[in-house]
C-alpha positions as CSV (number, residue, x, y, z in Angstrom):
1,X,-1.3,-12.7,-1.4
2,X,-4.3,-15.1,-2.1
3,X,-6.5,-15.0,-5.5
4,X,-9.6,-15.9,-3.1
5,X,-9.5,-12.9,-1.1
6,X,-13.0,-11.5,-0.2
7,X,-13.0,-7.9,1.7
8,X,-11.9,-7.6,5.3
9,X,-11.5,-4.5,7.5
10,X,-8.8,-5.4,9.9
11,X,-7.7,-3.3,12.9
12,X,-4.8,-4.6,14.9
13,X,-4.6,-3.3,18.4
14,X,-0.8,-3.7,19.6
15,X,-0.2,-3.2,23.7
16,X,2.9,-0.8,24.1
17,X,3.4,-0.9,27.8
18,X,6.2,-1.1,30.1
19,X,6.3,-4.8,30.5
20,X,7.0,-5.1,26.6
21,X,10.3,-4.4,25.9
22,X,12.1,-1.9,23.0
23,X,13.3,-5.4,21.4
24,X,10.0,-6.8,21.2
25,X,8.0,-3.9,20.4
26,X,10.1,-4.3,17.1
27,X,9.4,-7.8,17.2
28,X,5.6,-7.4,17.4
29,X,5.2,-4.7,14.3
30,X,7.6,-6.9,12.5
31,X,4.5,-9.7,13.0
32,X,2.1,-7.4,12.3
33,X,3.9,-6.2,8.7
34,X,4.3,-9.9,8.0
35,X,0.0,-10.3,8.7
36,X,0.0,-7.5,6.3
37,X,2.3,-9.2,4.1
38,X,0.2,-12.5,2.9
39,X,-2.5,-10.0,1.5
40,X,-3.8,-7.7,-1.4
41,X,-4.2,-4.1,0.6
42,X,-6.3,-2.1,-1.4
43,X,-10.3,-0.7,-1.5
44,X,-11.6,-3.5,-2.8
45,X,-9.4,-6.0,-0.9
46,X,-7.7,-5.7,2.6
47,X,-8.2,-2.7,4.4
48,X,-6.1,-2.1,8.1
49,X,-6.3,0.0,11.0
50,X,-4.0,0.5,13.7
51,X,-4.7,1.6,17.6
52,X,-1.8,1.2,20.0
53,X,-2.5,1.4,23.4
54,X,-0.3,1.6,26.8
55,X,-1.7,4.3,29.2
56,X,-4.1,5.3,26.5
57,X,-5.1,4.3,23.2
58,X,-4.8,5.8,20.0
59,X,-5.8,5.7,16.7
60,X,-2.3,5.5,14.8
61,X,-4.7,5.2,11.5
62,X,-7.9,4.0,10.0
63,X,-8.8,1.6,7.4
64,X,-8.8,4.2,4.5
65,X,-5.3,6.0,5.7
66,X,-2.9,3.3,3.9
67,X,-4.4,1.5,0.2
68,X,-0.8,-0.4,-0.9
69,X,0.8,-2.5,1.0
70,X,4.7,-1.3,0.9
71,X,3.4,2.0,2.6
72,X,1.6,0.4,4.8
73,X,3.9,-1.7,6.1
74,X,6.4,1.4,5.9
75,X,4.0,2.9,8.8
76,X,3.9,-0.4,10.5
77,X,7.3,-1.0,10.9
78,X,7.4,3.1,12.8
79,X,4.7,2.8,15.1
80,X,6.3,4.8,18.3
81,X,6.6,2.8,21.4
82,X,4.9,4.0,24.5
83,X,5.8,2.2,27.6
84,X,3.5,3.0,30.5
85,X,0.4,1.1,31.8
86,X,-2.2,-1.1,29.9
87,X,-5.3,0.6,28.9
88,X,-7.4,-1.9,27.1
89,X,-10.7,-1.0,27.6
90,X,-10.0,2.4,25.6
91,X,-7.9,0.9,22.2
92,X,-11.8,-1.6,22.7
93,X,-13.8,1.5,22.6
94,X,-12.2,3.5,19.9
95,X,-11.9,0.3,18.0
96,X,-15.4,0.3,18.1
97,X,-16.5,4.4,18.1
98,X,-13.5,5.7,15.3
99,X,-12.2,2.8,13.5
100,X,-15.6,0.7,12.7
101,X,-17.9,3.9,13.5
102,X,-19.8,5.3,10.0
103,X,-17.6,7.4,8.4
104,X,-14.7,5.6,9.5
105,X,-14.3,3.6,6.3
106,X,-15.6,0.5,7.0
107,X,-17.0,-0.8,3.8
108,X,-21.2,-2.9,4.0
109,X,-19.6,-6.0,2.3
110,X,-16.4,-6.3,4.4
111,X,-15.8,-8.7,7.4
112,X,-14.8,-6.3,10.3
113,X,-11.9,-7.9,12.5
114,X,-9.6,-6.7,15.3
115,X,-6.6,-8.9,16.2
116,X,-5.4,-7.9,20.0
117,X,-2.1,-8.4,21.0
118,X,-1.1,-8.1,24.6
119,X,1.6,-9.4,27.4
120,X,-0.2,-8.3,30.0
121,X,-3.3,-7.9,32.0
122,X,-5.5,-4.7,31.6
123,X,-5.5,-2.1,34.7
124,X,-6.7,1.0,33.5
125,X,-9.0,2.6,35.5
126,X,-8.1,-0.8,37.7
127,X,-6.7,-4.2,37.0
128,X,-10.2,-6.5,36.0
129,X,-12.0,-3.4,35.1
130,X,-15.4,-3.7,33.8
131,X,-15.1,-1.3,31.4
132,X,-12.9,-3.6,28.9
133,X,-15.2,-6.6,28.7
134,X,-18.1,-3.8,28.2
135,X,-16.4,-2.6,25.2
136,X,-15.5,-6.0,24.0
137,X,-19.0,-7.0,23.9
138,X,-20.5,-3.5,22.4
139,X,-17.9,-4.9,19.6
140,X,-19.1,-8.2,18.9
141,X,-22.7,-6.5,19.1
142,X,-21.3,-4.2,16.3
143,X,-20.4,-6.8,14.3
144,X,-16.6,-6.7,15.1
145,X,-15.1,-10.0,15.5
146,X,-11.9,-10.3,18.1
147,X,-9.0,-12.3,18.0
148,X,-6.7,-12.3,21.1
149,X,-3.3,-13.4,21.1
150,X,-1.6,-13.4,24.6
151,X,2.2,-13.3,25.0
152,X,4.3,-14.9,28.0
153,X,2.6,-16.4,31.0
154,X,2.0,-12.9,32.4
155,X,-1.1,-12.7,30.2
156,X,-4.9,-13.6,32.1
157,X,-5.7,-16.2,29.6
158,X,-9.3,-16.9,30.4
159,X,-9.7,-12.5,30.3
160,X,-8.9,-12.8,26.7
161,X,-10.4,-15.9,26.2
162,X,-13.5,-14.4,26.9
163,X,-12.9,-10.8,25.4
164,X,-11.9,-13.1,22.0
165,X,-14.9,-15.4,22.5
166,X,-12.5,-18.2,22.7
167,X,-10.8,-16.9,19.2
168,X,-7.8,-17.2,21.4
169,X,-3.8,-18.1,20.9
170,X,-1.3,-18.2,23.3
171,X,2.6,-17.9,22.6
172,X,5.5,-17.9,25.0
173,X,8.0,-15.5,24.3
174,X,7.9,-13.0,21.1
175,X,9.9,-14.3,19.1
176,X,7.3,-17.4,18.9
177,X,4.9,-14.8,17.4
178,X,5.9,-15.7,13.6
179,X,4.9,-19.0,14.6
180,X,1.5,-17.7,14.0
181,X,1.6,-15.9,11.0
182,X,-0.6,-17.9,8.4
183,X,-3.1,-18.9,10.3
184,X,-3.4,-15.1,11.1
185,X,-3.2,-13.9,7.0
186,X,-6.7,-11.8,6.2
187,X,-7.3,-15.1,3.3
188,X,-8.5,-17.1,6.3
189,X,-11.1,-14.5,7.4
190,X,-12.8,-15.1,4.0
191,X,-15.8,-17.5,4.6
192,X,-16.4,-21.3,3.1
193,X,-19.1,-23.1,2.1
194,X,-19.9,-24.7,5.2
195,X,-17.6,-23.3,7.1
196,X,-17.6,-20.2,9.9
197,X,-14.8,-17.8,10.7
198,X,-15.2,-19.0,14.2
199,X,-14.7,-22.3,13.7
200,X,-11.3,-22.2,11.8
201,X,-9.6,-19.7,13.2
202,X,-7.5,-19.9,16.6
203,X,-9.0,-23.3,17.4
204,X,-6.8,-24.4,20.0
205,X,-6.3,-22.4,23.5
């Protein structure tokens, strides 16, 4: 928790496929809780969303469901696992139409973020669809900034590179993803003088 927090809407879209194991499904909501951790949840503070996504995507919850953070985490920590395919470009779109839509929660002042984390490549309709870079940008239109994070070699880098905009980290194995954790926390979402969101965040590939 950081005294210089400013408003973020964050949405974390967590791949539950097939090629991610039972063992590190846990290990990835444990990463996501400890995210959650370093910041003050609330309406006037940090504000998260979850969409899961294997064959299809769903909205676990939006930004307005959880507003403290041990309940939050508490949901977190029970997201089901799926197992199946990797559908992408739908957890893009209804990041986009339900979790940032009007209504949805999203507050004027807030910076609206989604942190992606995958181990695979996306094939639903196809493998390389269209449709997921389509969705990607629609977001960035929308005012939606990406973060990528690709697990394990498996992952097409330069895909998520250019879904993230180059906002882009790659770790080895799951375990490695605690590695990541601060530079990750909400805090560093919060503008500088001087200084854009782009520019300090994920800034190596």
């Amino acid at each position: 928790m950081s005294v210089a927090e400013c408003p973020v809407d964050l949405n974390f879209v967590v791949d539950s496929s097939g090629s991610v194991s039972r063992s590190d499904w846990t290990t990835s909501l444990n990463f996501v809780a400890e995210v959650v951790r370093r910041s003050t949840i609330g309406p006037n503070n940090v504000q998260v969303a979850f969409v899961v996504f294997s064959n299809v995507a769903t909205v676990e919850w939006g930004l307005t469901r959880y507003q403290d953070s041990a309940s939050l985490i508490n949901a977190i920590l029970n997201v089901r696992y799926i197992g199946s395919s990797t559908n992408l470009n739908d957890a893009l779109y209804l990041t986009r139409t339900q979790v940032f839509a009007p209504g949805g929660g999203t507050r004027a002042n807030a910076i609206k973020a989604t942190i992606i984390l995958t181990d695979g490549e996306d094939n639903v309709p196809e493998v390389g669809t269209p449709l997921t870079l389509q969705n990607a940008t629609q977001c960035w239109n929308d005012g939606i900034r990406l973060f990528a994070i690709g697990v394990t070699d498996v992952v097409d880098a330069d895909r998520l590179i250019q879904i993230s905009r180059y906002n882009y980290r790659h770790v080895n194995d799951f375990d490695a993803l605690q590695n990541i954790v601060d530079q990750l926390s909400p805090i560093n979402l919060c503008p500088q003088t001087g200084t854009d969101i782009v520019e300090r965040l994920f800034i190596s590939v």
